[in-house]
C-alpha positions as CSV (number, residue, x, y, z in Angstrom):
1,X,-34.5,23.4,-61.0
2,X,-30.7,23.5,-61.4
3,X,-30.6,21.5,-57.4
4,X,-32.7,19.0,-59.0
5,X,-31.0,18.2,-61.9
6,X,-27.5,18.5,-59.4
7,X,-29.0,15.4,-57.6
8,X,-29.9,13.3,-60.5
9,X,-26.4,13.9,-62.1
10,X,-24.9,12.7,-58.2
11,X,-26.0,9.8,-56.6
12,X,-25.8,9.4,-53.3
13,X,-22.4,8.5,-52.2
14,X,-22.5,4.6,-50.5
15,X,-20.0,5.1,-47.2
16,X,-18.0,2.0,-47.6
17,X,-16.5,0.8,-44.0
18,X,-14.8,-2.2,-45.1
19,X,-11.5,-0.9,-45.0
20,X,-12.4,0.3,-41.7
21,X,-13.6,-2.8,-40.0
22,X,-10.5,-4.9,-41.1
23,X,-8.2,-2.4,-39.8
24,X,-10.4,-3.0,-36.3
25,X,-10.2,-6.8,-36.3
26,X,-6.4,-6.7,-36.2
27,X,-6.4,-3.9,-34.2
28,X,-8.6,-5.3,-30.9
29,X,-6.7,-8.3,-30.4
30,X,-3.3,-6.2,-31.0
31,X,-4.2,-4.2,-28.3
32,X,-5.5,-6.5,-26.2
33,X,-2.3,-9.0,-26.4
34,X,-0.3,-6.0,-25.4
35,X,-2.2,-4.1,-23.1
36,X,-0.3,-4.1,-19.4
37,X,-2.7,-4.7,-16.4
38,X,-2.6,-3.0,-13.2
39,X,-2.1,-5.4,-10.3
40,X,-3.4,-4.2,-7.4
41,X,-2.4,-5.9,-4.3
42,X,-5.4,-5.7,-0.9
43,X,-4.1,-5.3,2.4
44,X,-6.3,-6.9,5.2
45,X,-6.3,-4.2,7.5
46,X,-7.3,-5.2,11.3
47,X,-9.5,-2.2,12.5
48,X,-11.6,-1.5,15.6
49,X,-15.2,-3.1,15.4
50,X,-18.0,0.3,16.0
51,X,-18.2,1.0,20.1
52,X,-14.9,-0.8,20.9
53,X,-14.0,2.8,22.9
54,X,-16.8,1.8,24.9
55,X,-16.2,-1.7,26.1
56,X,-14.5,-1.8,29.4
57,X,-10.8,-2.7,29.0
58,X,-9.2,-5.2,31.0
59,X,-7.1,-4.9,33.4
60,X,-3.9,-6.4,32.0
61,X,-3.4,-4.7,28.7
62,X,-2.1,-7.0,25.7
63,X,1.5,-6.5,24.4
64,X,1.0,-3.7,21.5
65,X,3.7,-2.9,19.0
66,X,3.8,0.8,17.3
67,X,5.5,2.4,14.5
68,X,4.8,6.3,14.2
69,X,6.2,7.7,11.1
70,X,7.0,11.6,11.8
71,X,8.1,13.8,9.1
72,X,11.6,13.9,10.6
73,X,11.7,10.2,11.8
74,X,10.8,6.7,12.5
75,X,9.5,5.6,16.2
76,X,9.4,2.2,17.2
77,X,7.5,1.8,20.6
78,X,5.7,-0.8,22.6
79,X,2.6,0.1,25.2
80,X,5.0,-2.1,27.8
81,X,8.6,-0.1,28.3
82,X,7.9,2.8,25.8
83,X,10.3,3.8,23.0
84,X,12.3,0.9,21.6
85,X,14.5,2.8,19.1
86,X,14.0,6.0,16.8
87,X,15.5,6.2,12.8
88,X,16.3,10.0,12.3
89,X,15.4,10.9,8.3
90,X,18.6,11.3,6.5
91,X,19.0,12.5,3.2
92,X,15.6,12.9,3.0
93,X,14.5,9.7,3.4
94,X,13.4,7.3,6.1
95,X,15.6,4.6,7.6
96,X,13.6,1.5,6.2
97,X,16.1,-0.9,5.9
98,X,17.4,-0.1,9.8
99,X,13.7,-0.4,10.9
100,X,13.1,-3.5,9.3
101,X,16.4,-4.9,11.6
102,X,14.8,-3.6,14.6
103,X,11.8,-5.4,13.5
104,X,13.4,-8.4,13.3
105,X,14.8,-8.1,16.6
106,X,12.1,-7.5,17.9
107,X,10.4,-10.5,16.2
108,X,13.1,-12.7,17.9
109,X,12.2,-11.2,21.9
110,X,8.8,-12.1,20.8
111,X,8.0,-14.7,18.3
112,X,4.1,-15.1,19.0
113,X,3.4,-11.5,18.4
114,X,1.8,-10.5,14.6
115,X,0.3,-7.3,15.1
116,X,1.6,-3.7,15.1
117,X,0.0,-0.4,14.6
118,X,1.8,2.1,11.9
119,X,0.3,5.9,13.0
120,X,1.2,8.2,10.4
121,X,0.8,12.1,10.9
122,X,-1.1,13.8,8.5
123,X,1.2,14.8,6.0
124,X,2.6,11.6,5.5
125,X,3.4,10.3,1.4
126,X,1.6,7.6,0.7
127,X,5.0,5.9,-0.4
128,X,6.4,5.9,3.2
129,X,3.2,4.6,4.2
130,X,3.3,1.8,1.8
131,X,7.1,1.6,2.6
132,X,6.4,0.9,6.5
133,X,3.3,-1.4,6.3
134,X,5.8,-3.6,3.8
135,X,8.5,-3.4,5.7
136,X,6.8,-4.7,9.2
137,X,4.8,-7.3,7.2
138,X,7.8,-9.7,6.3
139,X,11.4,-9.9,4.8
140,X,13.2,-11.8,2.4
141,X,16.1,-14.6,3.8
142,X,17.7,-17.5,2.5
143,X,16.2,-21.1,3.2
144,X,17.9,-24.6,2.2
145,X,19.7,-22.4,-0.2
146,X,16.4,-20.7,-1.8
147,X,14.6,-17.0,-0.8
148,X,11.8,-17.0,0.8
149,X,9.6,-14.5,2.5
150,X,9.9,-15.1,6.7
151,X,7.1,-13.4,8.9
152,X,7.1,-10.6,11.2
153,X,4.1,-8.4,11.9
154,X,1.6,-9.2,9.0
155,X,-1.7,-7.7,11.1
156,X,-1.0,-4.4,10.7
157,X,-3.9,-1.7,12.2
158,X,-3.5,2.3,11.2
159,X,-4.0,5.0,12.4
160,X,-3.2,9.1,12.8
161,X,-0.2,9.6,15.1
162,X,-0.6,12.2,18.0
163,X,0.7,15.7,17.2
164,X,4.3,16.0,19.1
165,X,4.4,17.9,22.2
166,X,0.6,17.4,23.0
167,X,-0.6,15.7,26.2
């Protein structure tokens, strides 16, 4: 008897959200004003169609432009006369900004060319990756007094570089 008369003395309690549901309609568009979006930015990568290995290749191989990123350097090479110049990794870091002149060299000798291939060996960051494929895309120069992005290799193709010393 004494849990019966317990509930008649205590009504049941009414759960009052108010106070709650104004604090969320300031709070959602807060948030939302100052929320920071990721921007992600898509590379069109150029890769082999299925049974390319198979097709028969031509005789007179196109001109093909290579950067291999090593754990201890940067090779720059062409399937024509071979290595064009290597960046050593000092303080350890890759030589970028010298590869990106080579680049542009090379850009010069050839001006019709867009494509290179960046092989990477397994261990590579992801930032040198990133690094390399931005650096042979384009660089920044000065145009009728304003900077503007100039062109050098923007189809860029990846791949796994050989291991060293294999045949």
């Amino acid at each position: 008897m004494s849990k019966r008369t317990a509930r008649l003395r205590h009504p049941a309690a009414e759960l009052n959200i108010t106070a709650f549901l104004n604090l969320m309609v300031v709070l959602v568009p807060f948030l939302l004003m100052t929320a920071v979006f990721t921007q992600i930015t898509v590379l069109d990568l150029k890769l082999p169609p299925p049974g390319a290995l198979n097709q028969p290749q031509p005789d007179e191989k196109p001109y093909e432009l290579r950067l291999t990123i090593r754990a201890d350097s940067l090779v720059l090479s062409d399937n024509r006369n071979g290595l064009i110049r290597q960046f050593p990794r000092r303080d350890g870091e890759h030589a970028f900004a010298q590869l990106k002149t080579a680049l542009k060299q090379v850009k010069a000798r050839i001006p019709e060319h867009t494509g290179i291939t960046i092989l990477s060996e397994q261990q590579t960051r992801y930032k040198d990756l990133i690094t390399a494929m931005d650096s042979a895309r384009s660089y920044r120069t000065r145009v009728d007094g304003e900077w503007v992005f100039a062109e050098l290799f923007p189809n860029i193709s990846i791949g796994d570089a050989a291991v060293e010393g294999a045949k």
